[in-house]
Backbone of each chain as nested JSON, in Angstrom:
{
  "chains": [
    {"id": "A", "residues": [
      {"number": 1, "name": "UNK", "atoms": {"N": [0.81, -1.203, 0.0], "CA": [0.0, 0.0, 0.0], "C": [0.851, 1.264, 0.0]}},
      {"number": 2, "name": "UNK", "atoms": {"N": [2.002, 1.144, 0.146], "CA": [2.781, 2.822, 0.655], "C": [3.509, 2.558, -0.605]}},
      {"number": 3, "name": "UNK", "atoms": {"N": [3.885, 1.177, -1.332], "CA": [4.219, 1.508, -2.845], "C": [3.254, 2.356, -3.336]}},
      {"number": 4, "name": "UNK", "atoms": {"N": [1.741, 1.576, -3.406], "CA": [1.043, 1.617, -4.022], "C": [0.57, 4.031, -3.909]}},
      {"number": 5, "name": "UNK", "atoms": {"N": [0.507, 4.054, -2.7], "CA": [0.21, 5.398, -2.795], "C": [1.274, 6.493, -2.934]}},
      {"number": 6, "name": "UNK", "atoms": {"N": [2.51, 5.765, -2.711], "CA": [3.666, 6.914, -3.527], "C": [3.237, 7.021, -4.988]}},
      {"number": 7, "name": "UNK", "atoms": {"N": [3.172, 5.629, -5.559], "CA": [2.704, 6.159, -6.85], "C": [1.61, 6.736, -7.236]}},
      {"number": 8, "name": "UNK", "atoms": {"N": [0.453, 7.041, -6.458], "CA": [-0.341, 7.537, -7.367], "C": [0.008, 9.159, -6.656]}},
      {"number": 9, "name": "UNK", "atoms": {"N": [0.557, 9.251, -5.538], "CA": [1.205, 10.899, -5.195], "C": [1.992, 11.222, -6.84]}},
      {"number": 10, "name": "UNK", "atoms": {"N": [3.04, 10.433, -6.964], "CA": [3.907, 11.021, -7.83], "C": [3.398, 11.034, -9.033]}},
      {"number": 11, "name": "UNK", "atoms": {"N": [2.015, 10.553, -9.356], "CA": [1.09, 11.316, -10.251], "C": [0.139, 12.717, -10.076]}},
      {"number": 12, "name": "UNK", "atoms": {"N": [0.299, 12.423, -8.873], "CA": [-0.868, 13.701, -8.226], "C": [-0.483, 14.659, -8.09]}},
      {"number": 13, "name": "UNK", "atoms": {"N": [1.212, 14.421, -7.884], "CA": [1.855, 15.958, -7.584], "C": [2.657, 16.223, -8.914]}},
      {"number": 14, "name": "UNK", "atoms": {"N": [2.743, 15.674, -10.155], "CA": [2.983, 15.867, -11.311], "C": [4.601, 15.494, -10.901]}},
      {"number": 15, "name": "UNK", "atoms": {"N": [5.172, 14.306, -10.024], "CA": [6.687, 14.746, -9.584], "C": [7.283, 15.017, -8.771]}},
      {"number": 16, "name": "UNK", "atoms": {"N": [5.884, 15.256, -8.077], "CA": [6.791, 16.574, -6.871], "C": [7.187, 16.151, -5.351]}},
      {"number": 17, "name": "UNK", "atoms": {"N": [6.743, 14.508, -5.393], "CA": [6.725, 13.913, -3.993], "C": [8.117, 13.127, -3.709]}},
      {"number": 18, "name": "UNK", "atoms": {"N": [8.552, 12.801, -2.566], "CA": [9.776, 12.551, -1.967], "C": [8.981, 11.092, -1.132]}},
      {"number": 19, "name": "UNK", "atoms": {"N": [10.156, 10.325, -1.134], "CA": [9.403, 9.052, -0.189], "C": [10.512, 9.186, 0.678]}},
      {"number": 20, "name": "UNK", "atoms": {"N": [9.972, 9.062, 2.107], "CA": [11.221, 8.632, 3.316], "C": [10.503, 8.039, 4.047]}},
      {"number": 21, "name": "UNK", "atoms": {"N": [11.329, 6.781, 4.495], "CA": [10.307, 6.179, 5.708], "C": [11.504, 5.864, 6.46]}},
      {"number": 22, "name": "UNK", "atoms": {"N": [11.162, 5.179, 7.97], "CA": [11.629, 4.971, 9.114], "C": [10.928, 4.138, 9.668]}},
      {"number": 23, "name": "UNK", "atoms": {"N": [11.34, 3.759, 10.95], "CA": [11.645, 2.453, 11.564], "C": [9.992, 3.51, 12.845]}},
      {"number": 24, "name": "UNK", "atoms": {"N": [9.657, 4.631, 12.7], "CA": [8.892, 5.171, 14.02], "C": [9.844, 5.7, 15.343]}},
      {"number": 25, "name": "UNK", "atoms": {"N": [9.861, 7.015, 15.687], "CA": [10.549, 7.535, 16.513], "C": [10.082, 7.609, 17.615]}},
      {"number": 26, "name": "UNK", "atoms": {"N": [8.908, 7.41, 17.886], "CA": [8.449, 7.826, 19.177], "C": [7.832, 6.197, 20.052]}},
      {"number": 27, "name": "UNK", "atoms": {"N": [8.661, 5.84, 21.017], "CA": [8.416, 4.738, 21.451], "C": [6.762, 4.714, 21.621]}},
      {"number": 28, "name": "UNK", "atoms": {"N": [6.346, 5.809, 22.216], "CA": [4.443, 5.843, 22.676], "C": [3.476, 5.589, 21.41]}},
      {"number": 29, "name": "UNK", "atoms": {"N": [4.369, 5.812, 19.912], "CA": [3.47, 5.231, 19.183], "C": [3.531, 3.887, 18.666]}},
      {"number": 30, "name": "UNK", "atoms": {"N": [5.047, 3.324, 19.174], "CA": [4.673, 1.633, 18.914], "C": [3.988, 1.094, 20.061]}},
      {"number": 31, "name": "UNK", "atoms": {"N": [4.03, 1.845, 21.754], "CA": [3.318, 1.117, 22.362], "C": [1.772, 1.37, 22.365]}},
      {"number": 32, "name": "UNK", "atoms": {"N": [1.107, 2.611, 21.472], "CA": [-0.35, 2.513, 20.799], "C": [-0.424, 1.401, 20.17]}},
      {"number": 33, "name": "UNK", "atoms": {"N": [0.338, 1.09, 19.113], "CA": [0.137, 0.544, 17.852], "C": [0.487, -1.215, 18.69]}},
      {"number": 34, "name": "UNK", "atoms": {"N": [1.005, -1.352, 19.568], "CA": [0.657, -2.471, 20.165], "C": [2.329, -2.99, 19.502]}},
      {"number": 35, "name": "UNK", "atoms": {"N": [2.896, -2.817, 19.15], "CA": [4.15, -3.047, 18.495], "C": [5.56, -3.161, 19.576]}},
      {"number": 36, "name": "UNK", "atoms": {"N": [6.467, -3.794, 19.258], "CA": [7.778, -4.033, 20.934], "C": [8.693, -3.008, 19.741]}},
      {"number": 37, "name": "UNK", "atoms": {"N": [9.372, -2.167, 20.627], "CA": [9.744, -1.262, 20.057], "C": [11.26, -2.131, 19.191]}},
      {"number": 38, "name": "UNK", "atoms": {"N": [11.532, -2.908, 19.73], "CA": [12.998, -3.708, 18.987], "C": [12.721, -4.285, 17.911]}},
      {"number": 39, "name": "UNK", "atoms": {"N": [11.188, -4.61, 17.47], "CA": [11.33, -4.845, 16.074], "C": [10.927, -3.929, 14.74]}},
      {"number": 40, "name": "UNK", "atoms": {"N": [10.637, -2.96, 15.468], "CA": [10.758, -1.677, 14.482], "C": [11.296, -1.703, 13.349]}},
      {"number": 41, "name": "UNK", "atoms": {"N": [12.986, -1.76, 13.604], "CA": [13.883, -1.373, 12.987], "C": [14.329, -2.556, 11.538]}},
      {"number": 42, "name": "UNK", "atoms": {"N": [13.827, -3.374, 12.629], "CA": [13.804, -4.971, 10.936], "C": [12.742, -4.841, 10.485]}},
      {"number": 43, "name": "UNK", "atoms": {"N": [11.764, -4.727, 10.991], "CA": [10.327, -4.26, 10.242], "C": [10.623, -3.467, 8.957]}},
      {"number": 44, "name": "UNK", "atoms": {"N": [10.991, -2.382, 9.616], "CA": [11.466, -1.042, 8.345], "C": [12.453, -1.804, 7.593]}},
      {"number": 45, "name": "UNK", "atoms": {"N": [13.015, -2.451, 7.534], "CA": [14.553, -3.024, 6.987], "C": [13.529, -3.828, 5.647]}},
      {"number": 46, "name": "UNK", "atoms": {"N": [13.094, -4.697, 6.634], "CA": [12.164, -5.727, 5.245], "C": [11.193, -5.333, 5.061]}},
      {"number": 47, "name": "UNK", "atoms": {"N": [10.453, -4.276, 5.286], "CA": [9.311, -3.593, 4.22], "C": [9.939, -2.89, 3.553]}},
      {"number": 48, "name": "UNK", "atoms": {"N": [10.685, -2.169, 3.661], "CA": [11.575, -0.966, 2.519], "C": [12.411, -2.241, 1.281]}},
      {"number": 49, "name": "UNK", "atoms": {"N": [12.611, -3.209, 1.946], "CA": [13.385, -4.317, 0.578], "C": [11.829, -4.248, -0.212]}},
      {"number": 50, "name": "UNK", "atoms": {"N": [10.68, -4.544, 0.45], "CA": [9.78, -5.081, -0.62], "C": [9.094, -4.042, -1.146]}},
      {"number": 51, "name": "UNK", "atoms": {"N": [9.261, -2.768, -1.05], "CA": [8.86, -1.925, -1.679], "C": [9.814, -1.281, -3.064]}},
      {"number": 52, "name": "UNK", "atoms": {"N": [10.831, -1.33, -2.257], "CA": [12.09, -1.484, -3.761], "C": [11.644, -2.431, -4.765]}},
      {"number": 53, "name": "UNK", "atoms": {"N": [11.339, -3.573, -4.104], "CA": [10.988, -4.589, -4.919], "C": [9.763, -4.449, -6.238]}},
      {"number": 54, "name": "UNK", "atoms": {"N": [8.915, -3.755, -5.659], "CA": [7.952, -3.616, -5.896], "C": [7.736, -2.199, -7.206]}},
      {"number": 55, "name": "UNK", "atoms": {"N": [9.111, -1.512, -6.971], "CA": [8.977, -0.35, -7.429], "C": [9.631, -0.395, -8.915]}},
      {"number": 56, "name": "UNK", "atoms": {"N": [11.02, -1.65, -8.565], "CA": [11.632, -1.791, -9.724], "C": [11.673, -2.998, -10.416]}},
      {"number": 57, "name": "UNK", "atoms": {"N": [10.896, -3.793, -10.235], "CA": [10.339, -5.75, -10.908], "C": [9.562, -4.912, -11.662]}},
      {"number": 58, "name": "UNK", "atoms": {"N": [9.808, -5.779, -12.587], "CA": [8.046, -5.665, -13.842], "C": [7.314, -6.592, -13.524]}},
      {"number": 59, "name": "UNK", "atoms": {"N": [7.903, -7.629, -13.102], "CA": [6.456, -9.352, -12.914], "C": [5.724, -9.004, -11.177]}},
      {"number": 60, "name": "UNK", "atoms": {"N": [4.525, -9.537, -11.115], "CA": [4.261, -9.252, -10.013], "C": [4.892, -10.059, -8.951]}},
      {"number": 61, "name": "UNK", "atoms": {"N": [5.015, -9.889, -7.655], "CA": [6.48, -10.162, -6.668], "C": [5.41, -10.94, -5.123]}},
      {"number": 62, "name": "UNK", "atoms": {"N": [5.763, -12.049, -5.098], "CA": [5.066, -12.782, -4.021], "C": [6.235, -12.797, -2.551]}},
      {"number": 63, "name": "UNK", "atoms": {"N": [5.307, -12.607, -1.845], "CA": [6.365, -12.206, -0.348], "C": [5.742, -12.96, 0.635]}},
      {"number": 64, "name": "UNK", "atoms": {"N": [6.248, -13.963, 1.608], "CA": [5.794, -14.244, 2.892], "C": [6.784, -13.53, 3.694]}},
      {"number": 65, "name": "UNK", "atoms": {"N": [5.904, -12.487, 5.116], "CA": [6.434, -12.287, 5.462], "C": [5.177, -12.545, 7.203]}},
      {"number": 66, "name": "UNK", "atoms": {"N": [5.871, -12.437, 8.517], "CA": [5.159, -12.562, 9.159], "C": [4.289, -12.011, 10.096]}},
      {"number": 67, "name": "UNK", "atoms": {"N": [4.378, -10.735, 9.681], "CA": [3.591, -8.993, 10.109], "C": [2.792, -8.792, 8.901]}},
      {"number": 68, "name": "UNK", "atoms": {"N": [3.147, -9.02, 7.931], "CA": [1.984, -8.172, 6.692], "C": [1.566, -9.496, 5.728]}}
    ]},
    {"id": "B", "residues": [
      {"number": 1, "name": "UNK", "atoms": {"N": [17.289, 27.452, -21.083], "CA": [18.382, 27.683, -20.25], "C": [18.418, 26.986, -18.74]}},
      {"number": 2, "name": "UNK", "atoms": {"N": [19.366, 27.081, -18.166], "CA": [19.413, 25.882, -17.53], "C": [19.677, 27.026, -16.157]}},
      {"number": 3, "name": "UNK", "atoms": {"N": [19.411, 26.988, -14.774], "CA": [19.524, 27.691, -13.931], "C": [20.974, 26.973, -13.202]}},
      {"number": 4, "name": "UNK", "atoms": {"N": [21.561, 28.278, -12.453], "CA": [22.751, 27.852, -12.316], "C": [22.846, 26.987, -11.112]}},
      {"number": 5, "name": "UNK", "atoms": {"N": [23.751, 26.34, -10.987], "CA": [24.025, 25.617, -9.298], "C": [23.391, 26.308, -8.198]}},
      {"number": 6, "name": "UNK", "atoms": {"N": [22.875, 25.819, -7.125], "CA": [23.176, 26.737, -5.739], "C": [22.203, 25.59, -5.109]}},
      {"number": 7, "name": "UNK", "atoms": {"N": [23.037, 26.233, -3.699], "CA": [22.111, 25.324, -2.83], "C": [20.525, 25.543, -2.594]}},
      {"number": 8, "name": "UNK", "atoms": {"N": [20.71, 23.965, -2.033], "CA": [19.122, 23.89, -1.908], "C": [18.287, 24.089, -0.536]}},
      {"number": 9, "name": "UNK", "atoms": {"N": [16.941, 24.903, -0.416], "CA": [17.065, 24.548, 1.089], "C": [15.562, 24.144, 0.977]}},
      {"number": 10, "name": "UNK", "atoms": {"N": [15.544, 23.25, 1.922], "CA": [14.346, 22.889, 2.93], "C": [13.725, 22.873, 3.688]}},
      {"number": 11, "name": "UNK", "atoms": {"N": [12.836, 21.963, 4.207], "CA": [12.047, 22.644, 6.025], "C": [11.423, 21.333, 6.239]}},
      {"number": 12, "name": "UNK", "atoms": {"N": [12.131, 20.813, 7.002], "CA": [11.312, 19.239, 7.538], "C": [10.305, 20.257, 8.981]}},
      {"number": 13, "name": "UNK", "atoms": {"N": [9.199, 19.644, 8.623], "CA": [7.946, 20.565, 9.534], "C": [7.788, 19.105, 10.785]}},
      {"number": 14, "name": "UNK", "atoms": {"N": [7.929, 19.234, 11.521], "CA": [7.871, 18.217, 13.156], "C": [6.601, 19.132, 13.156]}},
      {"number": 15, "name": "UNK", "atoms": {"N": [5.225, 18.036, 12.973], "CA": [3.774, 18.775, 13.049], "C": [3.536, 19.032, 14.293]}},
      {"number": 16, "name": "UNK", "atoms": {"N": [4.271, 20.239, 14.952], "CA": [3.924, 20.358, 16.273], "C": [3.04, 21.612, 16.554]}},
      {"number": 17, "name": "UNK", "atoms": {"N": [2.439, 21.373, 17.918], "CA": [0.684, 21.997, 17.901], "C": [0.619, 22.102, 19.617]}},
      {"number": 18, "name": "UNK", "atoms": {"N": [0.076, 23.033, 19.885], "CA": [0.01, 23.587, 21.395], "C": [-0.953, 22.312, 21.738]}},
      {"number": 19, "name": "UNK", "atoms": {"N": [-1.079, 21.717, 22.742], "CA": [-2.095, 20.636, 22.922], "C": [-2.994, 21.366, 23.336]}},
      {"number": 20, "name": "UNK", "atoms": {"N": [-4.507, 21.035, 22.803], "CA": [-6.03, 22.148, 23.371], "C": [-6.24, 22.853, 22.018]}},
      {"number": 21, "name": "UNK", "atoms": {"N": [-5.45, 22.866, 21.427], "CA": [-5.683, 24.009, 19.876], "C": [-6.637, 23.491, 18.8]}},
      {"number": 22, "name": "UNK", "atoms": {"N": [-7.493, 23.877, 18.239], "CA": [-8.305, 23.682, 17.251], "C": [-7.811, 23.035, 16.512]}},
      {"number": 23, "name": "UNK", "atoms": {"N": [-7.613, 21.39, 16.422], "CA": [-7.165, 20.614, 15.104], "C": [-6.782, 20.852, 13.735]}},
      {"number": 24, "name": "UNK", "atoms": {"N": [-8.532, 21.729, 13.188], "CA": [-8.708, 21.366, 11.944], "C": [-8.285, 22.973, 11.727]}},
      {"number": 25, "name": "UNK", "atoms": {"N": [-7.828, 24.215, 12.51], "CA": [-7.202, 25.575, 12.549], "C": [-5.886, 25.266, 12.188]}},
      {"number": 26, "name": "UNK", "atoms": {"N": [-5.784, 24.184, 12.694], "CA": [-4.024, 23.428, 13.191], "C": [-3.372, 23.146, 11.873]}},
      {"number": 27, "name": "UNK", "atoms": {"N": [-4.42, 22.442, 11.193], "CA": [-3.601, 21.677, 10.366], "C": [-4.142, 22.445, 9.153]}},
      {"number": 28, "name": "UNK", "atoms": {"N": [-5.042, 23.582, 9.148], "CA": [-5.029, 24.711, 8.255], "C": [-4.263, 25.665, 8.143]}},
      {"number": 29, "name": "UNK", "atoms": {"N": [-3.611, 25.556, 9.041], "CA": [-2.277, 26.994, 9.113], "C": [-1.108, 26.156, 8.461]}},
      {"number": 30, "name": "UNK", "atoms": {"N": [-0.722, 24.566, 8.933], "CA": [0.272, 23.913, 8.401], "C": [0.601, 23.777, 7.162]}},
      {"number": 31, "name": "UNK", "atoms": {"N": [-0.968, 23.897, 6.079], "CA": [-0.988, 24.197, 4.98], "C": [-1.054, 25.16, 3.945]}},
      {"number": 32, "name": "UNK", "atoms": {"N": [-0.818, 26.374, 5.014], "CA": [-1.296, 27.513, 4.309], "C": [0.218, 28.284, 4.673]}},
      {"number": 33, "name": "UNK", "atoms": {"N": [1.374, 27.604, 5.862], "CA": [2.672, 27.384, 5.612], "C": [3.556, 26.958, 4.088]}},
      {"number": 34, "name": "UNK", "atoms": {"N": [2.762, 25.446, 3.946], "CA": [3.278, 25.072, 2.718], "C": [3.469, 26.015, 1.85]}},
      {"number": 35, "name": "UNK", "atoms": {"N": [2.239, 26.443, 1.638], "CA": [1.867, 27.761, 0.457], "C": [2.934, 28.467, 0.295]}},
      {"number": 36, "name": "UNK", "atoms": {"N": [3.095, 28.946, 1.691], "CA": [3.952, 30.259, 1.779], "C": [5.486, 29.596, 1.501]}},
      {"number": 37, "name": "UNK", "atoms": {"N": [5.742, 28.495, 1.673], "CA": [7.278, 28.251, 1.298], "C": [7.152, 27.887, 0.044]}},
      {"number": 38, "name": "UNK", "atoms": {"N": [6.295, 27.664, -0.661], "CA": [6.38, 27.254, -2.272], "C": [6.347, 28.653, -2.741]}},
      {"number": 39, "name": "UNK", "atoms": {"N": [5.635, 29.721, -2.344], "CA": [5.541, 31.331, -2.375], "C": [7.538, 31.641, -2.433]}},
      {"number": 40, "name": "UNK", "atoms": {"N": [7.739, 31.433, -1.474], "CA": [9.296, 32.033, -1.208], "C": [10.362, 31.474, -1.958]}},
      {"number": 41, "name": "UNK", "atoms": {"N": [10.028, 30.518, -2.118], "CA": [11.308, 29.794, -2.951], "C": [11.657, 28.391, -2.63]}},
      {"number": 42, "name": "UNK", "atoms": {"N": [11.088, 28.27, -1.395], "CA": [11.547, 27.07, -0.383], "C": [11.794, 25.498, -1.705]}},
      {"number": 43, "name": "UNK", "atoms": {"N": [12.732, 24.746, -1.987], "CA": [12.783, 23.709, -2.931], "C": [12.103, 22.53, -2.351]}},
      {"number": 44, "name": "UNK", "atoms": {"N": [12.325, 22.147, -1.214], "CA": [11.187, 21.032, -0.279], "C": [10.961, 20.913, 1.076]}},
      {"number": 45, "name": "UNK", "atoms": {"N": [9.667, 20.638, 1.388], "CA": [9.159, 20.402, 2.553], "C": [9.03, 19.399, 2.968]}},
      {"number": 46, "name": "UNK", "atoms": {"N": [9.191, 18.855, 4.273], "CA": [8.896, 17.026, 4.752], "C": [8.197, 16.95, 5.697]}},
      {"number": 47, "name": "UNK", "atoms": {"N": [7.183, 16.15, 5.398], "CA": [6.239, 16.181, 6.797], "C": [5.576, 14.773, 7.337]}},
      {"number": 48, "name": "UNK", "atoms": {"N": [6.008, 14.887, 8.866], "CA": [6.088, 13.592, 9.314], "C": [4.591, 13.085, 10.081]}},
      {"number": 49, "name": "UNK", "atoms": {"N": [4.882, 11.694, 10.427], "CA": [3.895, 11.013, 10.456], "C": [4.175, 10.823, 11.818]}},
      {"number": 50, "name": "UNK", "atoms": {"N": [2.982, 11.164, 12.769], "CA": [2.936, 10.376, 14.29], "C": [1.468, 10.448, 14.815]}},
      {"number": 51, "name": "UNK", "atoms": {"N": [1.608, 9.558, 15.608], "CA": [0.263, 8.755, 16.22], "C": [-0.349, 9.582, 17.377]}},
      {"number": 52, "name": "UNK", "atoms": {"N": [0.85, 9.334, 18.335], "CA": [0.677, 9.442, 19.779], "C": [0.322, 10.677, 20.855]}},
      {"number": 53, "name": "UNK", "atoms": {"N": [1.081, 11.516, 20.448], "CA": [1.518, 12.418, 20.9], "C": [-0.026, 13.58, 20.333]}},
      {"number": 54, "name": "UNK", "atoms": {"N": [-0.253, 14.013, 21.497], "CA": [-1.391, 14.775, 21.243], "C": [-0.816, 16.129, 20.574]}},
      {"number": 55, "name": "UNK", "atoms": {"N": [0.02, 16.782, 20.662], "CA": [0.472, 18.009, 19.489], "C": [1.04, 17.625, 18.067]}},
      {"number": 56, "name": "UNK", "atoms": {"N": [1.551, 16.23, 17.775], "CA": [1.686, 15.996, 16.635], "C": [0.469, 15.274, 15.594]}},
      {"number": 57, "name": "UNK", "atoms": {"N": [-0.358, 15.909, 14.769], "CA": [-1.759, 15.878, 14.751], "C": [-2.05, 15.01, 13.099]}},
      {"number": 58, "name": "UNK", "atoms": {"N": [-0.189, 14.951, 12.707], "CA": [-0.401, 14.765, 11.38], "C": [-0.538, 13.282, 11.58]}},
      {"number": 59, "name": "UNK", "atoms": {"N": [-0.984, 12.185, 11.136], "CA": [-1.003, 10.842, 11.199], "C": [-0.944, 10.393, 9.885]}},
      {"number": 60, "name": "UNK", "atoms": {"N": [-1.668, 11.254, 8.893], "CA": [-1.176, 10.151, 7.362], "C": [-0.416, 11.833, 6.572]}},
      {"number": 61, "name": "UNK", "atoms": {"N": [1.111, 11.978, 6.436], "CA": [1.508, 12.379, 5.397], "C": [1.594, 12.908, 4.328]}},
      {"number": 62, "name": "UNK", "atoms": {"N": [1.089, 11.598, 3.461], "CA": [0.122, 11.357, 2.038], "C": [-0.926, 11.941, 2.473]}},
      {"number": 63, "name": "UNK", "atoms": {"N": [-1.83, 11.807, 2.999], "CA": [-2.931, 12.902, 2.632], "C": [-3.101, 14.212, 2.724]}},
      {"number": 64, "name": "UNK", "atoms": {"N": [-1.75, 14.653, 3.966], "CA": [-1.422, 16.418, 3.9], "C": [-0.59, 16.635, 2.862]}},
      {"number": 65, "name": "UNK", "atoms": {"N": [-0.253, 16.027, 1.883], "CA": [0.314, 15.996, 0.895], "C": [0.197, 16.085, -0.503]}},
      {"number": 66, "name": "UNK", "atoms": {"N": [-1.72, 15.166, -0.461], "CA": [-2.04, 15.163, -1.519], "C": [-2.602, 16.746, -1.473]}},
      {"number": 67, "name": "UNK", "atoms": {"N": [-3.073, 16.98, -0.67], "CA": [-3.841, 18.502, -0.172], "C": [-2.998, 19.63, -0.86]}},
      {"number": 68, "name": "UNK", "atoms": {"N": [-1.819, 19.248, -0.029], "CA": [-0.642, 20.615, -0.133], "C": [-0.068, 20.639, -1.72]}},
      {"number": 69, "name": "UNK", "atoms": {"N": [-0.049, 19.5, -2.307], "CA": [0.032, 19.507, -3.845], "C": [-0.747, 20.344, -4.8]}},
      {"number": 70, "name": "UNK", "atoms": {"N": [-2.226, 20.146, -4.041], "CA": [-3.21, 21.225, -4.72], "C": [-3.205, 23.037, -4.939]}},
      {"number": 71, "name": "UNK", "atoms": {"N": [-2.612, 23.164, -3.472], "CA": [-2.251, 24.311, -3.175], "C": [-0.81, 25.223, -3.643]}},
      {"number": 72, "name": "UNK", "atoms": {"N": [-0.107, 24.1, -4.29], "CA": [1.394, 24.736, -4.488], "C": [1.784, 24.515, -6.248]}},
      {"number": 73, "name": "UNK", "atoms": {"N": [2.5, 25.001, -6.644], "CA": [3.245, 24.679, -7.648], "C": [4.589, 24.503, -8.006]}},
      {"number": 74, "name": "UNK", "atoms": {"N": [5.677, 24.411, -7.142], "CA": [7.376, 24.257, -7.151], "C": [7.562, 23.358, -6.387]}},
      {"number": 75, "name": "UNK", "atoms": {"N": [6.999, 23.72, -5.096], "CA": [8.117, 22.798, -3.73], "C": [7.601, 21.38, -4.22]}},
      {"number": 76, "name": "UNK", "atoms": {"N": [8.808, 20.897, -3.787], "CA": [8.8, 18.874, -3.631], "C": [8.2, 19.037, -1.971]}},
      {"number": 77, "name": "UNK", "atoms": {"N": [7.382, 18.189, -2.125], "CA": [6.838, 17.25, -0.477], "C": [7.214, 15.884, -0.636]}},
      {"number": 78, "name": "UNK", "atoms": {"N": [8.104, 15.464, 0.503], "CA": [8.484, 14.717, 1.348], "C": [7.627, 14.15, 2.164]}},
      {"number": 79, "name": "UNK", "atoms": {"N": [7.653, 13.16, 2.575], "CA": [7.08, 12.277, 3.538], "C": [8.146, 11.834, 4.672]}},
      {"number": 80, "name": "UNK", "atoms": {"N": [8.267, 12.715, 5.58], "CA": [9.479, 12.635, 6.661], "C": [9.234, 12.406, 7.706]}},
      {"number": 81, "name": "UNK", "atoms": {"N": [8.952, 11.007, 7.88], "CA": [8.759, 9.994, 7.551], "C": [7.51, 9.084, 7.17]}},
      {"number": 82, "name": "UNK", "atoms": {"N": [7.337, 8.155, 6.609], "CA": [6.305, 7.173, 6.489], "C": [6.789, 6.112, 7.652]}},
      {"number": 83, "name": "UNK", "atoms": {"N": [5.994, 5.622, 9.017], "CA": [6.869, 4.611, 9.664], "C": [6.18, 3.443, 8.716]}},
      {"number": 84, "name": "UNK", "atoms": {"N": [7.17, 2.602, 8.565], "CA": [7.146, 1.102, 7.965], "C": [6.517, 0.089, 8.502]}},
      {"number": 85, "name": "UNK", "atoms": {"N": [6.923, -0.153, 10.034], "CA": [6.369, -1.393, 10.916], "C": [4.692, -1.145, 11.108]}},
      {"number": 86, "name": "UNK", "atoms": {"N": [4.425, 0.042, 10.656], "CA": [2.95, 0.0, 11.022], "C": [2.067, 0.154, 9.899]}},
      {"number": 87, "name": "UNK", "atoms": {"N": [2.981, -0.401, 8.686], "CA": [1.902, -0.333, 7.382], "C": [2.141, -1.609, 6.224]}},
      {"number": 88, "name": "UNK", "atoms": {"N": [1.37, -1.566, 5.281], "CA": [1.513, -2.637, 4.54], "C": [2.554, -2.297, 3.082]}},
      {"number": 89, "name": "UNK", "atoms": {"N": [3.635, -2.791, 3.249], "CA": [4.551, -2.515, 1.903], "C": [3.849, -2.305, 0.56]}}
    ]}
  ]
}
C-alpha cells in the first residue's frame, strides 16, 4: 500500500513527492500501535526491501512475510 | 536555459501543535505554511507522520500531501517519515 500510494502521489503531484520512511521515533506510538519497540527497525529493513521490490520488478512479486 | 548551481534549502515541519488548539485551525495553518514556502522559494518540505503524541496531529503524510500539492506549484513534499512497521509494503 505505501508503494502503491507513492505512486499515485507522484502522479498527483505531477513529480513533486519525496518518499522517506523509518523504523517510528516515538516509542508511545509503537506502544499505541501495540508493536515491541525492537522490532521496528527490521520491520522497516524488510518492508523498505519489498517496496524497492515492488517499485523496480516488472512481474508481479510474491512475499511471505510474518507482520503483513 | 538551464539555472545555475546553488544550494538547496528545505524545512522538515515536526507537526507540532500547542495541545487544546483547534485541530482542523491546526492543520489549516500547516498548509497555508506550505503555500507560503512554495511562495518564497523554499525547494522542499517534509512532513512527518505520528500517532501518539497529542500536538503531533499529522497521522497520514500522504494525505497532507495530496492537499498541499493542490495548493502549491514548485516545492517537492516529502514524507518525513512514512513509519514502515505500522503499514503494509
Amino acid at each position: 500500500m505505501v508503494a502503491n500510494w507513492m505512486v499515485q502521489l507522484d502522479h498527483m503531484t505531477h513529480g513533486r513527492v519525496m518518499m522517506g520512511v523509518g523504523p517510528g521515533a516515538l516509542p508511545s506510538d509503537a506502544y499505541m500501535m501495540g508493536i515491541d519497540h525492537t522490532v521496528q527497525r527490521p520491520r522497516m529493513d524488510e518492508a523498505l526491501g519489498v517496496i524497492l521490490r515492488l517499485f523496480t520488478e516488472t512481474e508481479p512479486i510474491t512475499y511471505k512475510s510474518d507482520w503483513f | 536555459m538551464s539555472l545555475p548551481e546553488r544550494m538547496k534549502f528545505g524545512v522538515f515541519m515536526g507537526p507540532f501543535h500547542r495541545v487544546g488548539e483547534n485541530p482542523t485551525l491546526a492543520i489549516d495553518r500547516d498548509l497555508e505554511l506550505v503555500q507560503w514556502l512554495d511562495y518564497l522559494g523554499f525547494d522542499e518540505a517534509w512532513i512527518g507522520e505520528h500517532h501518539s503524541a497529542g500536538w503531533e496531529i499529522i497521522s497520514s503524510p500522504e494525505i497532507f500531501i495530496a492537499a498541499a500539492a493542490e495548493r502549491t506549484r514548485h516545492i517537492k513534499l516529502g514524507t518525513g517519515v512514512i513509519s514502515l512497521p505500522t503499514t503494509i509494503p
